[in-house]
C-alpha positions as CSV (number, residue, x, y, z in Angstrom):
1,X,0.0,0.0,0.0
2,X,1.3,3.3,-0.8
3,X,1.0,6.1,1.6
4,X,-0.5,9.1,1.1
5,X,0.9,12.6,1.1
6,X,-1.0,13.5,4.0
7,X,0.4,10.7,5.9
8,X,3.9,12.1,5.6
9,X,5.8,14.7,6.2
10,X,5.1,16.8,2.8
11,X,8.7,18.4,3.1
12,X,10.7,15.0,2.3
13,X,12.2,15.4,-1.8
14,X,9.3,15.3,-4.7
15,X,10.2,13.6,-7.9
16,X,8.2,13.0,-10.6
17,X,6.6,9.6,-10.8
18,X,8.0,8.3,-14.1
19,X,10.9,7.8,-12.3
20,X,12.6,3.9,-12.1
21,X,12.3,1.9,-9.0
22,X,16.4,1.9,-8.9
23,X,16.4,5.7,-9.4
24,X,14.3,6.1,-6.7
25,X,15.9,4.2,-4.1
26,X,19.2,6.1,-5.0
27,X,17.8,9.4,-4.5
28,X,16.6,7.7,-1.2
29,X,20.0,6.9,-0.3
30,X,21.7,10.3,-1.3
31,X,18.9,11.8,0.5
32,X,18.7,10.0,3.5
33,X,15.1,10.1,3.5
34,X,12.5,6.7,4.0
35,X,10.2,8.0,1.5
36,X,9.6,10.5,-1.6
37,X,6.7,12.7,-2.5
38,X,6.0,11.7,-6.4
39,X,4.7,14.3,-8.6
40,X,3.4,14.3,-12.3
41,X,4.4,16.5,-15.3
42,X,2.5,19.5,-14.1
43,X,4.4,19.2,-10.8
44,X,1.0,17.8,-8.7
45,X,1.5,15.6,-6.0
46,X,0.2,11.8,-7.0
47,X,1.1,10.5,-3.1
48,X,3.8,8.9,-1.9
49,X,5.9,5.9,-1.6
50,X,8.4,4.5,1.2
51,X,11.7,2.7,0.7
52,X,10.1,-0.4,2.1
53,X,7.6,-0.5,-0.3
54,X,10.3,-0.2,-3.7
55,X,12.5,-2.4,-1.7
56,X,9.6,-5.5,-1.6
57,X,8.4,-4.6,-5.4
58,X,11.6,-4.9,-6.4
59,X,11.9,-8.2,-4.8
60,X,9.0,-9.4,-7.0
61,X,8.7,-12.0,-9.5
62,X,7.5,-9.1,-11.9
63,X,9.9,-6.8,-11.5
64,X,12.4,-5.2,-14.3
65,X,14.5,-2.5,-14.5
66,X,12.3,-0.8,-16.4
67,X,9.3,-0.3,-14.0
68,X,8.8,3.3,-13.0
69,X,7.2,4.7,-9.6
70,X,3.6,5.5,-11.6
71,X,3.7,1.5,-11.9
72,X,4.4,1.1,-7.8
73,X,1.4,3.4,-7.9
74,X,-0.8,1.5,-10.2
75,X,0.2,-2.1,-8.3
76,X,-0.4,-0.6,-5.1
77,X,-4.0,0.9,-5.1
């Protein structure tokens, strides 16, 4: 399940949610932060997502390399 914005601290990095799984959890690390705000192209929050929650998708059977966080989104609603 993917947490909403509301839920979090709305002050933690935004990045747009087209963004791959691997991306994301290296702007994580950089950033030092257990989650990220995701955005769309107009810059309009879409929610949220943890490193737990990348960290277990990408543990899936279905992942690739190729999945982006919209897909994280999509999986977990």
């Amino acid at each position: 399940m993917v947490a909403t914005v509301e839920d979090m601290n709305a002050s933690g990095p935004r990045v747009r949610d087209d963004m791959t799984v691997e991306v994301a959890l290296s702007v994580m690390a950089s950033a030092r932060v257990e989650f990220l705000v995701l955005c769309d192209g107009d810059d309009q929050s879409t929610g949220s997502v943890t490193r737990a929650e990348l960290v277990a998708h990408r543990g899936s059977s279905t992942y690739t390399g190729r999945i982006r966080l919209q897909d994280v989104l999509a999986v977990s609603c």
